[in-house]
C-alpha positions as CSV (number, residue, x, y, z in Angstrom):
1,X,287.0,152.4,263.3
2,X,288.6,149.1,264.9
3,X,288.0,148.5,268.6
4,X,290.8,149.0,270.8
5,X,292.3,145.9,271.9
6,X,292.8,147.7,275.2
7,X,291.2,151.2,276.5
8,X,291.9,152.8,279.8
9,X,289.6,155.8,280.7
10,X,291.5,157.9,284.1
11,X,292.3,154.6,285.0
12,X,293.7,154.2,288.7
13,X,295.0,151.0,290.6
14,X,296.1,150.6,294.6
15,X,296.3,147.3,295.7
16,X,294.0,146.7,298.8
17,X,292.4,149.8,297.8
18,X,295.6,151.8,299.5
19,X,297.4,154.8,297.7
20,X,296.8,154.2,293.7
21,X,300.5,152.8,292.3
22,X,299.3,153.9,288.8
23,X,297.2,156.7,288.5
24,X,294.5,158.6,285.9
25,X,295.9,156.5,283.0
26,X,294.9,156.6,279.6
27,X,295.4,155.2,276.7
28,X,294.0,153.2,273.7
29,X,296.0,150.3,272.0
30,X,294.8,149.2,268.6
31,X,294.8,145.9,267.0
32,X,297.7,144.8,265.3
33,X,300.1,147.7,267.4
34,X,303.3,147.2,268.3
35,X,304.4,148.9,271.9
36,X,307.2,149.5,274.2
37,X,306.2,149.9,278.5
38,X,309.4,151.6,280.5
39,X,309.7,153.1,284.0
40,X,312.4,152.7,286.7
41,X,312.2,149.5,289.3
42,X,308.9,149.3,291.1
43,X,307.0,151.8,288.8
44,X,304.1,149.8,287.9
45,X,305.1,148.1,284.9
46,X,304.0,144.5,285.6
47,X,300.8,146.2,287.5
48,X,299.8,147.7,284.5
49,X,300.2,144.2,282.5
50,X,298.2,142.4,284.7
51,X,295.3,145.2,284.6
52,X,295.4,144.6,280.7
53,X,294.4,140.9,281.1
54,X,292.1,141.7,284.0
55,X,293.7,139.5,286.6
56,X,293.9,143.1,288.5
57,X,290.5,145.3,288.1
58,X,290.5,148.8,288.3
59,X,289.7,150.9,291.5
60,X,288.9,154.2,289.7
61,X,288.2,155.0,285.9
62,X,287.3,152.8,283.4
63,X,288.8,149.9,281.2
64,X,287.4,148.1,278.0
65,X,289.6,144.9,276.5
66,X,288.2,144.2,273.0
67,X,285.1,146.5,273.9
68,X,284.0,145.0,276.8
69,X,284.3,146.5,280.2
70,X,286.4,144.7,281.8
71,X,284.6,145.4,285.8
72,X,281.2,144.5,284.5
73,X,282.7,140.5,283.0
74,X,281.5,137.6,284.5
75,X,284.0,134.7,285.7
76,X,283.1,133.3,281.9
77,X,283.7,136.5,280.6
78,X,287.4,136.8,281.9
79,X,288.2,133.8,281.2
80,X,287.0,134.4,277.4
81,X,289.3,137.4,277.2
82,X,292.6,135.8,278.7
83,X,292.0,133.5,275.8
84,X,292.4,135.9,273.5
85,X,295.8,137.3,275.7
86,X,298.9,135.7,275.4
87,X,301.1,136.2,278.6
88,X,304.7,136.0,279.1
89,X,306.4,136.3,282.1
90,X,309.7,137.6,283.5
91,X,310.0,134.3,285.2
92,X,308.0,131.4,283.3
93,X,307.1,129.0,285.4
94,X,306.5,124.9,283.5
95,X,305.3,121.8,285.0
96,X,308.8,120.5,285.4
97,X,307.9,116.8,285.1
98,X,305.9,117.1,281.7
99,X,308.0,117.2,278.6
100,X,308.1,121.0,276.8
101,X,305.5,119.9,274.3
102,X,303.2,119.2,276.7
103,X,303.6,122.4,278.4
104,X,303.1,124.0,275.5
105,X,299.6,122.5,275.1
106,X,298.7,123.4,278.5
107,X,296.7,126.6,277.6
108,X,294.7,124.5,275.4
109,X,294.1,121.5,277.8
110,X,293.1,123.9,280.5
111,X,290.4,125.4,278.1
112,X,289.2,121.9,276.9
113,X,289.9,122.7,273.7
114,X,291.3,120.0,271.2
115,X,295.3,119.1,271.1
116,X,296.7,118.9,267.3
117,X,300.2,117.4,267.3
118,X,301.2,119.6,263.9
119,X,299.8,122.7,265.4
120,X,302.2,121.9,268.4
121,X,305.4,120.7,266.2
122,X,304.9,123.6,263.5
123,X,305.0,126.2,266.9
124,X,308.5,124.0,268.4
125,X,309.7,124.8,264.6
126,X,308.8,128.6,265.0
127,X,310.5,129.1,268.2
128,X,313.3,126.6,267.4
129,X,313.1,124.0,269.5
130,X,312.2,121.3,267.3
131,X,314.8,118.8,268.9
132,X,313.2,119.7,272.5
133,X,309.3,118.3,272.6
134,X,310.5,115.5,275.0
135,X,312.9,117.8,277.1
136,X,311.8,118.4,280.5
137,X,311.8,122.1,281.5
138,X,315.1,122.0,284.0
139,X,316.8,120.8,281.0
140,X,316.5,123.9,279.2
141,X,318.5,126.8,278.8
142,X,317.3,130.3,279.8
143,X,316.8,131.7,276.4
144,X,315.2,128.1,275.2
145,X,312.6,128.4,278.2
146,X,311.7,132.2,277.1
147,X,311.0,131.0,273.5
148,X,308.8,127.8,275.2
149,X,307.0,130.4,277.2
150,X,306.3,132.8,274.2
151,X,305.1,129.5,272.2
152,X,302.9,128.7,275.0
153,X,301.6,132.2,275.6
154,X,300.3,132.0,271.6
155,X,299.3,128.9,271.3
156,X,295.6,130.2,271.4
157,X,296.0,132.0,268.5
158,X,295.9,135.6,270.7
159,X,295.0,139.0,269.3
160,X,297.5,140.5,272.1
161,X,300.7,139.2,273.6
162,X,302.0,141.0,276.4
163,X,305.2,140.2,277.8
164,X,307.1,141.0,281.0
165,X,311.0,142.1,280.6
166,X,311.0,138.7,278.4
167,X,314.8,139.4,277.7
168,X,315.9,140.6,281.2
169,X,317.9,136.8,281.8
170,X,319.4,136.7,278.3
171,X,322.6,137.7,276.5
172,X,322.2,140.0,273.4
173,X,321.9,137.3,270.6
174,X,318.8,135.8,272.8
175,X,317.4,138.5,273.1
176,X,317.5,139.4,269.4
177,X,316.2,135.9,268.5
178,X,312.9,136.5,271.2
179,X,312.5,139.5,269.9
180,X,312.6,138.5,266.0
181,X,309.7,136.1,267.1
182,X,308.2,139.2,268.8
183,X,307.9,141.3,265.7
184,X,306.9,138.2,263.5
185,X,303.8,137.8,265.9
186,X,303.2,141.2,264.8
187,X,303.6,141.5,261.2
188,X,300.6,138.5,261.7
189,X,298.7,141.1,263.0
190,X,298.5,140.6,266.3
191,X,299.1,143.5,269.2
192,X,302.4,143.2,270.8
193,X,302.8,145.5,274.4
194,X,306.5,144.4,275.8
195,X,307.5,145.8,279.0
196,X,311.7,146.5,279.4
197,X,314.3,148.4,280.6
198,X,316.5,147.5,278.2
199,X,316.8,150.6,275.1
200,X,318.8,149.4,272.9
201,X,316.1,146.3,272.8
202,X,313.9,149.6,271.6
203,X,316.3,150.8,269.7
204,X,316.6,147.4,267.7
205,X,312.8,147.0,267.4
206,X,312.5,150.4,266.0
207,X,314.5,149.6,262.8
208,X,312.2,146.8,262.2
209,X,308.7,148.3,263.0
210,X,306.3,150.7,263.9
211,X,306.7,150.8,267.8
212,X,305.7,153.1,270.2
213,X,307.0,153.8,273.4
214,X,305.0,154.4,276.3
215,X,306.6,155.4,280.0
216,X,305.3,155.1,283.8
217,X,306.7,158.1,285.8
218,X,305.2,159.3,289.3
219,X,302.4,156.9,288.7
220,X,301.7,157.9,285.3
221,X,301.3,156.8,281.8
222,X,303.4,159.2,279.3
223,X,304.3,158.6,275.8
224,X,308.0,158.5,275.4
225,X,309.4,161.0,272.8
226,X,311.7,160.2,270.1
227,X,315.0,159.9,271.9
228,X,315.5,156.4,272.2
């Protein structure tokens, strides 16, 4: 049987130790899974991504990534498994005086790892923004800065890619086209967990592949049913 790319055991979070925001949590994503995170405003959502790339720990119950407890990693340790995480946030932040391409690279310049120009072009081509490897970041449009941020977060060749209401700033069409990338990423094998609000973003992704929905409601973890 594979290992889980994430396991929670009664996992529980309060930041500052305070009242737990997310509480006796459980569940077990597999590799190459595709799945959906919902919940009203303020439920937890980006909490419970962060706990799955261990830049939050636990404060009760138990959490592997990729079979390792994530409590019991060294500094060397974490920053092993946030290699194999792609991340993309609501809000992606770029060096704004360094063209895209270079921002791109980042993740790999930050892990001293080597920088090969038609690994970097062939990913501006995937995400469609060939024309922009000299752009500078405020020259971009929202949707274009999403698609930079998802080739970024998998530059690293992840084996999961989590991403924050990655559609929340764009029209429909955008959001289709970050999506498409989304499910592409999958069909590659690679875990996807996408938090959103938005259904019919669900609804659209269900057509196309085998996604579950999980929920966060009075601090907990529920899978969704079929009525999306």
């Amino acid at each position: 049987m594979e290992t889980p790319v994430i396991e929670m055991q009664n996992l529980s979070f309060g930041y500052g130790g305070g009242t737990p925001l997310l509480s006796d949590m459980s569940i077990s994503l597999p590799p190459g899974s595709f799945h959906f995170l919902t919940g009203p405003s303020g439920a937890g959502k980006t909490t419970f991504l962060r706990l799955c790339y261990a830049d939050l720990l636990p404060t009760a119950g138990r959490m592997t990534a990729f079979g390792q407890d994530v409590t019991e990693l060294s500094r060397d340790g974490i920053a092993g498994l946030r290699r194999r995480v792609g991340v993309v946030h609501q809000d992606p932040q770029f060096l704004d005086h360094l063209p895209l391409a270079e921002n791109i690279a980042l993740p790999l310049i930050v892990s001293g790892q080597p920088i090969e120009k038609p690994a970097i072009k062939d990913l501006l081509a995937w995400v469609q923004l060939s024309g922009h490897a000299r752009a500078l970041p405020p020259e971009l449009s929202g949707g274009e800065r999403q698609r930079a941020a998802l080739a970024r977060a998998v530059i690293m060749s992840p084996d999961l890619v989590l991403a924050d209401e990655p559609t929340g700033n764009l029209d429909w069409e955008m959001s289709m086209r970050l999506l498409q990338l989304l499910i592409e990423l999958n069909h590659s094998g690679k875990a996807v967990l996408i938090a959103t609000h938005d259904l019919n973003l669900i609804r659209a992704a269900k057509a196309q592949v085998q996604a579950r929905v999980l929920r966060i409601a009075g601090k907990k973890l529920q899978l969704a049913g079929a009525d999306l």
